[in-house]
MDAnalysis code that builds the backbone (N, CA, C; Angstrom):
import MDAnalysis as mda
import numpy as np

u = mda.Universe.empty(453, n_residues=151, atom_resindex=np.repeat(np.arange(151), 3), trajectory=True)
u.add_TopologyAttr("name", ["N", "CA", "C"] * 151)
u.add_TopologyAttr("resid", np.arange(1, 152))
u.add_TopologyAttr("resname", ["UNK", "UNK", "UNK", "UNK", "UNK", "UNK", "UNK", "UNK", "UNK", "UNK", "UNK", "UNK", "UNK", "UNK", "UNK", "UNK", "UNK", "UNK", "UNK", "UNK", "UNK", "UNK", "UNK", "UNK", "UNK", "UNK", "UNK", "UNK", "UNK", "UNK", "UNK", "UNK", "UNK", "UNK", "UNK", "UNK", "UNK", "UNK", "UNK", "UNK", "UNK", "UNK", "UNK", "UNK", "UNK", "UNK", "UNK", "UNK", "UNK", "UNK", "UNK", "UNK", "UNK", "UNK", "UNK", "UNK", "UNK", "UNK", "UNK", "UNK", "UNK", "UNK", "UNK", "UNK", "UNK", "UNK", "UNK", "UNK", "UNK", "UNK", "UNK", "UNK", "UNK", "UNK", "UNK", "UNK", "UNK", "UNK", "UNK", "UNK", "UNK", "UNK", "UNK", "UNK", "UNK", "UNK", "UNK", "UNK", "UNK", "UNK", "UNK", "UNK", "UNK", "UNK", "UNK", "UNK", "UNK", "UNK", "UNK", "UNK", "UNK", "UNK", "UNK", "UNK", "UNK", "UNK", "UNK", "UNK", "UNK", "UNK", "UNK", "UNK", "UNK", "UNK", "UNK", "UNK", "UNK", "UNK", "UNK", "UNK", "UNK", "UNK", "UNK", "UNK", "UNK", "UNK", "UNK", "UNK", "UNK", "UNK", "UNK", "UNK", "UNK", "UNK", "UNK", "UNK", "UNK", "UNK", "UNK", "UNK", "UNK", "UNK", "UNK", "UNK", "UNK", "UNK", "UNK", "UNK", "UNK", "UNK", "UNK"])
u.atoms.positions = np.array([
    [0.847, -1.183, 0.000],
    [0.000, 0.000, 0.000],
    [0.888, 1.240, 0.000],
    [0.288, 2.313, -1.256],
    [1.519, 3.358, -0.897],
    [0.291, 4.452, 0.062],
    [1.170, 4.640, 1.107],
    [0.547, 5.372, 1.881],
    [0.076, 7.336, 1.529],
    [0.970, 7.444, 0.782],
    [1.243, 8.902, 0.267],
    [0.465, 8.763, -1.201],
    [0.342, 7.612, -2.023],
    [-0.417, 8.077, -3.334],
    [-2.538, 8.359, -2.511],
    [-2.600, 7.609, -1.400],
    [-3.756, 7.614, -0.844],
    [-3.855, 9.018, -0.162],
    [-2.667, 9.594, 0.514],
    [-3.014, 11.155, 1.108],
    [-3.089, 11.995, -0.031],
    [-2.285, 11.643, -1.254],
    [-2.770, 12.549, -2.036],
    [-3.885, 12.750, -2.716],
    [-4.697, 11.437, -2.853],
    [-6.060, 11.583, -3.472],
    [-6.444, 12.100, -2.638],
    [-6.746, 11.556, -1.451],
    [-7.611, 11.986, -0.333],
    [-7.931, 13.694, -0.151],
    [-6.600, 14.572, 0.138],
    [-6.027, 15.684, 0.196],
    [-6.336, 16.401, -0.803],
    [-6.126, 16.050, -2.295],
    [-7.226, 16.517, -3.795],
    [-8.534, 16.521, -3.715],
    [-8.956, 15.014, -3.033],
    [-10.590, 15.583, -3.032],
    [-11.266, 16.328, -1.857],
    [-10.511, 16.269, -0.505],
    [-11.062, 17.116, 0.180],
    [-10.853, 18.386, -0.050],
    [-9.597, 19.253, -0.970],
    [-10.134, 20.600, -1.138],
    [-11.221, 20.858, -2.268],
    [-11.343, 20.343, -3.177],
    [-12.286, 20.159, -3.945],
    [-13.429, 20.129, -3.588],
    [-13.576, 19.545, -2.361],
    [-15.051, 19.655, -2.316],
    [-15.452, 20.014, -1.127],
    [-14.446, 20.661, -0.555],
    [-14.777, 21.742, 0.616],
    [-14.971, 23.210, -0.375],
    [-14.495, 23.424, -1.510],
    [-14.945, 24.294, -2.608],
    [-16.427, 23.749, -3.108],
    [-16.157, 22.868, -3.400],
    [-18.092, 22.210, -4.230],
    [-18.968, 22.659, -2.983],
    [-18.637, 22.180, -1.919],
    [-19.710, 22.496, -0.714],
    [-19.876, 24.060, -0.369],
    [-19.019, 24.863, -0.277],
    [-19.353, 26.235, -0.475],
    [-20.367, 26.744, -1.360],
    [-20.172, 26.288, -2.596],
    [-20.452, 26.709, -3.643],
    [-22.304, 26.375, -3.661],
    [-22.618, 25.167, -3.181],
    [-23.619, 24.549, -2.926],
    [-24.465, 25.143, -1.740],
    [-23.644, 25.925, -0.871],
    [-24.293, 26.624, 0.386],
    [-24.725, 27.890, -0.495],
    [-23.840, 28.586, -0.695],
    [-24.060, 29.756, -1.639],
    [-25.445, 29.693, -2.768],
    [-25.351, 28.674, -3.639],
    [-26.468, 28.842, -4.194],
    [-27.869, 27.889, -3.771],
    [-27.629, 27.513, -2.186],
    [-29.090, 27.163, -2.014],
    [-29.327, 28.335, -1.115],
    [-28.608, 29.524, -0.551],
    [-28.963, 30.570, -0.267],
    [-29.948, 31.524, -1.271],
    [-29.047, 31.105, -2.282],
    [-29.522, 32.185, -3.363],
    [-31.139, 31.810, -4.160],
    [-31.012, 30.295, -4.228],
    [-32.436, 29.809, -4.819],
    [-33.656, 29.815, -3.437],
    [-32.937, 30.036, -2.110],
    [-34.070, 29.911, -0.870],
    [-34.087, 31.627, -0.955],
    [-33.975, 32.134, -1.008],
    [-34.292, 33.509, -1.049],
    [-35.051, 34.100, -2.848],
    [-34.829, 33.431, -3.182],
    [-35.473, 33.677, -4.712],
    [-36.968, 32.790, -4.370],
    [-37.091, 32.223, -3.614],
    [-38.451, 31.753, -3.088],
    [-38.506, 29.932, -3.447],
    [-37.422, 29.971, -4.174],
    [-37.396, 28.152, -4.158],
    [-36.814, 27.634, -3.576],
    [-37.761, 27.274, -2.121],
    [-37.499, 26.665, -1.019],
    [-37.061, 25.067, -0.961],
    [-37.720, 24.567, -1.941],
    [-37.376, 23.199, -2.074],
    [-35.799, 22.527, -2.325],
    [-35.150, 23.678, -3.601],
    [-34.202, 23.654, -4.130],
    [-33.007, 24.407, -3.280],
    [-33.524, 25.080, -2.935],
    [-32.603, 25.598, -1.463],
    [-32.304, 24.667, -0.326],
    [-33.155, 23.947, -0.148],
    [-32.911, 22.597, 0.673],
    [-31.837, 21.844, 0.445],
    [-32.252, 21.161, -1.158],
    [-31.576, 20.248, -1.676],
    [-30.047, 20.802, -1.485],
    [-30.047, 21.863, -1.966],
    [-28.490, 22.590, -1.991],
    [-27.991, 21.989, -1.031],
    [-28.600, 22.970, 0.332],
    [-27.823, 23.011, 1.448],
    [-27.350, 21.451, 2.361],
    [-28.583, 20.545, 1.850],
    [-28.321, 19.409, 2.527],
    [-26.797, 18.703, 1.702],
    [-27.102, 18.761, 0.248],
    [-26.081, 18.527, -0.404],
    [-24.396, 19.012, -0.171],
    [-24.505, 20.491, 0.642],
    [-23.381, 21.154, 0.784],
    [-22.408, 20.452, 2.287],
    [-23.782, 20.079, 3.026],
    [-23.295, 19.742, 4.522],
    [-23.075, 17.989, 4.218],
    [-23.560, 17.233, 2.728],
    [-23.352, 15.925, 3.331],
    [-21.840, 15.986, 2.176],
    [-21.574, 16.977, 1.398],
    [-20.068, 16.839, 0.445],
    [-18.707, 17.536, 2.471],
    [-19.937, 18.561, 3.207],
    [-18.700, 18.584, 4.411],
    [-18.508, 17.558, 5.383],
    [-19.577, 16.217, 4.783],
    [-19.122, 14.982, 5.852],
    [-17.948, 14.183, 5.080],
    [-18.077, 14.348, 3.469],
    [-17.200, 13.540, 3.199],
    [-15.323, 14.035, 3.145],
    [-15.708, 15.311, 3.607],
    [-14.435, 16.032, 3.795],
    [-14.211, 15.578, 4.972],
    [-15.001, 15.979, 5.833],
    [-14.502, 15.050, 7.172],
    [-13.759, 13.680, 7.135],
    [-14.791, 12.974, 6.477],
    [-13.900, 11.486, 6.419],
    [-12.718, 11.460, 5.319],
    [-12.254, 12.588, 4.464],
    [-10.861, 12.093, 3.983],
    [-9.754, 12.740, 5.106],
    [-10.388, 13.825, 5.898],
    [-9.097, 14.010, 6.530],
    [-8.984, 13.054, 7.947],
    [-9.792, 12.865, 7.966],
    [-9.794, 11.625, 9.197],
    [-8.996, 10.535, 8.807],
    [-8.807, 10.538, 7.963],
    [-8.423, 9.223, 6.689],
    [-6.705, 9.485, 6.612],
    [-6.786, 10.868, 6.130],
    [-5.486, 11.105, 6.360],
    [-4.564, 11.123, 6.763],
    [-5.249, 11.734, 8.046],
    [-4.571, 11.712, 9.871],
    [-4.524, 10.066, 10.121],
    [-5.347, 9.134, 9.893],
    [-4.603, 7.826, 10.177],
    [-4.134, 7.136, 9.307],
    [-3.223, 7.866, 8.415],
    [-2.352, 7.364, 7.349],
    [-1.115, 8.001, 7.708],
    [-1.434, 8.806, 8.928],
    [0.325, 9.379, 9.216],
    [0.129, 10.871, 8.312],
    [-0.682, 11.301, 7.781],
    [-0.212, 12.520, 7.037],
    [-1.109, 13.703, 7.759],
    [-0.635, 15.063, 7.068],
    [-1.218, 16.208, 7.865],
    [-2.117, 16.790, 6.863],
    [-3.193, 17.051, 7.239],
    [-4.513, 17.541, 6.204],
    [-4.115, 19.018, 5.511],
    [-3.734, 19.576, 4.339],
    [-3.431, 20.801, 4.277],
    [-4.944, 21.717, 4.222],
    [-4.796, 22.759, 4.699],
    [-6.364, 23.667, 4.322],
    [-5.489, 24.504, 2.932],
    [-5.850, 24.183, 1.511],
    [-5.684, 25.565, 0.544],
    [-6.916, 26.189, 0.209],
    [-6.485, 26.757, -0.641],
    [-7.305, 28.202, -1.106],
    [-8.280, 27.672, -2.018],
    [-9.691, 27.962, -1.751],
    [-10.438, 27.447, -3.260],
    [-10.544, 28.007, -4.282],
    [-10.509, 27.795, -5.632],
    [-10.278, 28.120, -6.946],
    [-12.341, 29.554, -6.712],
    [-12.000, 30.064, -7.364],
    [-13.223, 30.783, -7.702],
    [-13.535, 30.068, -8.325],
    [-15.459, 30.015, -7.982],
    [-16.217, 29.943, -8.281],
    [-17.496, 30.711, -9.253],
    [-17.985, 30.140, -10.195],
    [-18.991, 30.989, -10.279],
    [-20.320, 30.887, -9.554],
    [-20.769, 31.647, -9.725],
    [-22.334, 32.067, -8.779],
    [-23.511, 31.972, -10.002],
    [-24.569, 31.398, -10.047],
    [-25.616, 31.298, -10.407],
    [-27.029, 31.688, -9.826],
    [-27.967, 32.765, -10.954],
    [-29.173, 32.941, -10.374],
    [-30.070, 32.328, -10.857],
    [-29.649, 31.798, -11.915],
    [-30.891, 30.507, -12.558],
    [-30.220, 29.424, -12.180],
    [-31.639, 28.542, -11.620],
    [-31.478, 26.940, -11.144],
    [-30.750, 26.146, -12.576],
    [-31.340, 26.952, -13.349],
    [-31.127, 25.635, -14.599],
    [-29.942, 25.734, -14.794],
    [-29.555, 26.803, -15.079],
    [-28.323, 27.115, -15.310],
    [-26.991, 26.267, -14.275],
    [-27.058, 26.348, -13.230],
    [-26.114, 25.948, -12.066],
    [-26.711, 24.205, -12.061],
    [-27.847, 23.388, -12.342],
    [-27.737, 22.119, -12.802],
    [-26.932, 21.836, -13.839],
    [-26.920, 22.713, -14.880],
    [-26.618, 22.046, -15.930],
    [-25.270, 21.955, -15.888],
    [-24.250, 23.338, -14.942],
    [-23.080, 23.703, -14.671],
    [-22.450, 22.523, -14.116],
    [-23.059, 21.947, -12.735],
    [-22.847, 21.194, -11.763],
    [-22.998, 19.725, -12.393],
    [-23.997, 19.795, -13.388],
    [-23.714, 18.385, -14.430],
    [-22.656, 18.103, -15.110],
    [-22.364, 19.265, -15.592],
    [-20.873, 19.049, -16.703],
    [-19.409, 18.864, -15.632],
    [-19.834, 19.473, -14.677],
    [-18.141, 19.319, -13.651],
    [-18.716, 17.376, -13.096],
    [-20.142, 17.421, -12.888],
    [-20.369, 15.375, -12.791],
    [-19.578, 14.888, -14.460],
    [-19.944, 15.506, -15.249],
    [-19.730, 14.491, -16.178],
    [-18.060, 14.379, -16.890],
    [-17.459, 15.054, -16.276],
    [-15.565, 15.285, -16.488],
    [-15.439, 14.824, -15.170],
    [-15.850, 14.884, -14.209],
    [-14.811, 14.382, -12.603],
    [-15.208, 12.899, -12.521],
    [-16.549, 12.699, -12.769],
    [-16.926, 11.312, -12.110],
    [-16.125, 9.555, -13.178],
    [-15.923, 10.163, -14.336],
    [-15.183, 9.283, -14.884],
    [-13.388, 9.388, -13.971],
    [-12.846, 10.496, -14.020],
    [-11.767, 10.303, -13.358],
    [-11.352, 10.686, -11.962],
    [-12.861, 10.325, -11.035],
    [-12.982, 9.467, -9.838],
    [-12.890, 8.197, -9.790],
    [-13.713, 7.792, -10.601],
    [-13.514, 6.220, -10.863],
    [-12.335, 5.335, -11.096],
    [-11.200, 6.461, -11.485],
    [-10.185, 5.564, -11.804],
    [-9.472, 5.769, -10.821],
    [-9.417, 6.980, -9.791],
    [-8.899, 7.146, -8.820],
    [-8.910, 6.493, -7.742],
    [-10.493, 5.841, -8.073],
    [-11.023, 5.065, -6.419],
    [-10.182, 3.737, -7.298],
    [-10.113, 3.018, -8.819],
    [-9.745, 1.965, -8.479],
    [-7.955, 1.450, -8.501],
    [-7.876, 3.143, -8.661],
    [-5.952, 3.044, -8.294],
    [-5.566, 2.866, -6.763],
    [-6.713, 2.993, -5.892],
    [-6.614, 2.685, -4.599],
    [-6.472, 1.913, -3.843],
    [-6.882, 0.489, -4.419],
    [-8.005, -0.186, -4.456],
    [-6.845, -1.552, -3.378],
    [-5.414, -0.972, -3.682],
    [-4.503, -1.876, -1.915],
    [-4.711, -1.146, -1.021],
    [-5.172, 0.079, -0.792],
    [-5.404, 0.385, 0.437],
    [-6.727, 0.443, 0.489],
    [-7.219, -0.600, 1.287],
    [-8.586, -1.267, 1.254],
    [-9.990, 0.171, 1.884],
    [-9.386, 0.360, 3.293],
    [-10.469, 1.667, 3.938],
    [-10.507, 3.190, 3.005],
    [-9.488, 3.463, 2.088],
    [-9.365, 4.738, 1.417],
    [-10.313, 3.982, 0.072],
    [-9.806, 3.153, -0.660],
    [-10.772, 2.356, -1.545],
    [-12.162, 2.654, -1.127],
    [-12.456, 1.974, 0.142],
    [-14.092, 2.320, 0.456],
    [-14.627, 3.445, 0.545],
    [-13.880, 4.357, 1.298],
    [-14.206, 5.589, 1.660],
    [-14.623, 6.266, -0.121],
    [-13.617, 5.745, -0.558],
    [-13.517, 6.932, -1.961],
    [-14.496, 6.248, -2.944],
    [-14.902, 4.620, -3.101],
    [-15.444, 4.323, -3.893],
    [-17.126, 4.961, -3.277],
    [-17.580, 4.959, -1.892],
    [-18.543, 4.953, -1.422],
    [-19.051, 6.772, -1.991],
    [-18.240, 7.336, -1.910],
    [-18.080, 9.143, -2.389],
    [-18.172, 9.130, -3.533],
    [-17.962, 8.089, -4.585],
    [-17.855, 7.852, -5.794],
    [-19.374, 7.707, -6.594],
    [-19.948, 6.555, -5.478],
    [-21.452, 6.549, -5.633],
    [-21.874, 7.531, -5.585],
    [-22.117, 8.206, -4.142],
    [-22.978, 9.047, -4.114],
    [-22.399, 10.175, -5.426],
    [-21.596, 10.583, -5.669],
    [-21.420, 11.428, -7.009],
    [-22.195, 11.291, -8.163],
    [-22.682, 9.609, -8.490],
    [-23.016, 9.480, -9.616],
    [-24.383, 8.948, -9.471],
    [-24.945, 9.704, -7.896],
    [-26.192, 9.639, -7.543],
    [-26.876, 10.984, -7.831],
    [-25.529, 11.732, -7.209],
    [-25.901, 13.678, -7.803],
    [-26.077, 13.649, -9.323],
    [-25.079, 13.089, -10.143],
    [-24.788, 13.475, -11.304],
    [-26.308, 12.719, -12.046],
    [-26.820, 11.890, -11.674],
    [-28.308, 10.833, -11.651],
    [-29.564, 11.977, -12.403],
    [-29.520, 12.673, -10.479],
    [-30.327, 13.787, -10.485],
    [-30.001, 14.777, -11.008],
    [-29.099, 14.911, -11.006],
    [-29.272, 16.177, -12.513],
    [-29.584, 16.105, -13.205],
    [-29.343, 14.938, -14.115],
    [-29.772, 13.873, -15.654],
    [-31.290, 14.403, -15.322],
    [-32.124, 13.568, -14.388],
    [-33.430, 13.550, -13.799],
    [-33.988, 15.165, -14.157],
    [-33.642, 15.472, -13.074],
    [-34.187, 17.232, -13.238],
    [-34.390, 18.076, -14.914],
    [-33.140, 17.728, -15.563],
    [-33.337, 18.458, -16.647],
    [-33.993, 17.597, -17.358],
    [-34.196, 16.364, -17.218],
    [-35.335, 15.680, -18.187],
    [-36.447, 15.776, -17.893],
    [-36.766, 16.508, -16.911],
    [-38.238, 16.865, -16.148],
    [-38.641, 18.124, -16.685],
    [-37.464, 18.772, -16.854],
    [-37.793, 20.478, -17.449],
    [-38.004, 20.237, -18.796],
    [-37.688, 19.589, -19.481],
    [-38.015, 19.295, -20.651],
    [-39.496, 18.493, -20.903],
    [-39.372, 17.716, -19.823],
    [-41.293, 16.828, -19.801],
    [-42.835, 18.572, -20.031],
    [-42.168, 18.809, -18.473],
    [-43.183, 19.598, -17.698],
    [-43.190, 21.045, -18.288],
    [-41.682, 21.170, -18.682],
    [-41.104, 22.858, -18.712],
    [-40.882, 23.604, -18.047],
    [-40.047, 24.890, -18.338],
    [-39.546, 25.274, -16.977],
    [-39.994, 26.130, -16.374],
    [-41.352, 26.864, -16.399],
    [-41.962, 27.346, -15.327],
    [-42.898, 26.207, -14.799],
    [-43.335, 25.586, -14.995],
    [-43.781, 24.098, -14.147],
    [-43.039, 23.469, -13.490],
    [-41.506, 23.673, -13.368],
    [-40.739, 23.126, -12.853],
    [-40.215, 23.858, -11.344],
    [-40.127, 25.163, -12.059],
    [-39.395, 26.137, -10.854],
    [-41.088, 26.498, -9.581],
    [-42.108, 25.981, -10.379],
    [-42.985, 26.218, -9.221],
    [-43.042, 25.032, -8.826],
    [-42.904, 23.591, -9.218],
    [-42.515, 22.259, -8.122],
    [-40.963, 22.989, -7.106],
    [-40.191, 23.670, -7.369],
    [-39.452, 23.867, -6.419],
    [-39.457, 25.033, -5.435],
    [-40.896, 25.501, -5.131],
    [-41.592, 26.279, -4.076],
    [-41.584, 25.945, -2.937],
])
């Protein structure tokens, strides 16, 4: 097991998505104050369960012997249309989640980082699911039928 190729994934995806989770607080602020309460939810729950999985890589870290770095997150953009920031948040699913996958299975001798990362892996391509979902709904229903299901 190399102990250091595992802090470094680990260490890549927790700033990454201590950035994704910001970004996700930010715009379920912005869609719960625009009056779509539903979608403001989703955000925020989404933002606090990407800061559990930050939790568990640096936990991960720390018992691999290594020290968690905090860096700087890349700017972001900000979105005031929902559709817009799905479709955004789809395209960063549909470039990362293929080369997650290969990351979780370059892991795959160090058995607890394997799990941890394949299990983060799922849920990614549970988000990336619902996005698929959502915009095929805006297209069923359309998108003022849509943004008033997210009232």
């Amino acid at each position: 097991m190399d102990k250091n190729k595992s802090i470094q994934a680990l260490q890549a995806y927790a700033t990454g998505l201590a950035a994704q989770s910001l970004q996700h607080k930010t715009e379920s602020k912005i869609f719960a104050d625009q009056g779509y309460t539903k979608l403001g939810e989703k955000y925020a729950e989404h933002a606090a369960e990407e800061m559990g999985w930050v939790d568990q890589f640096i936990q991960r870290i720390l018992d691999l012997g290594g020290t968690p770095q905090v860096l700087a997150a890349p700017a972001m953009p900000v979105f005031t249309d929902p559709v817009d920031y799905i479709k955004a948040d789809l395209a960063v699913s549909h470039e990362q989640v293929p080369v997650l996958q290969q990351c979780v299975m370059s892991l795959e001798e160090d058995f607890k980082t394997y799990d941890i990362m394949r299990a983060y892996a799922l849920d990614e391509e549970e988000d990336m699911l619902w996005s698929e979902q959502q915009l095929a709904l805006i297209e069923k229903i359309g998108y003022q039928n849509w943004l008033i299901k997210q009232l």
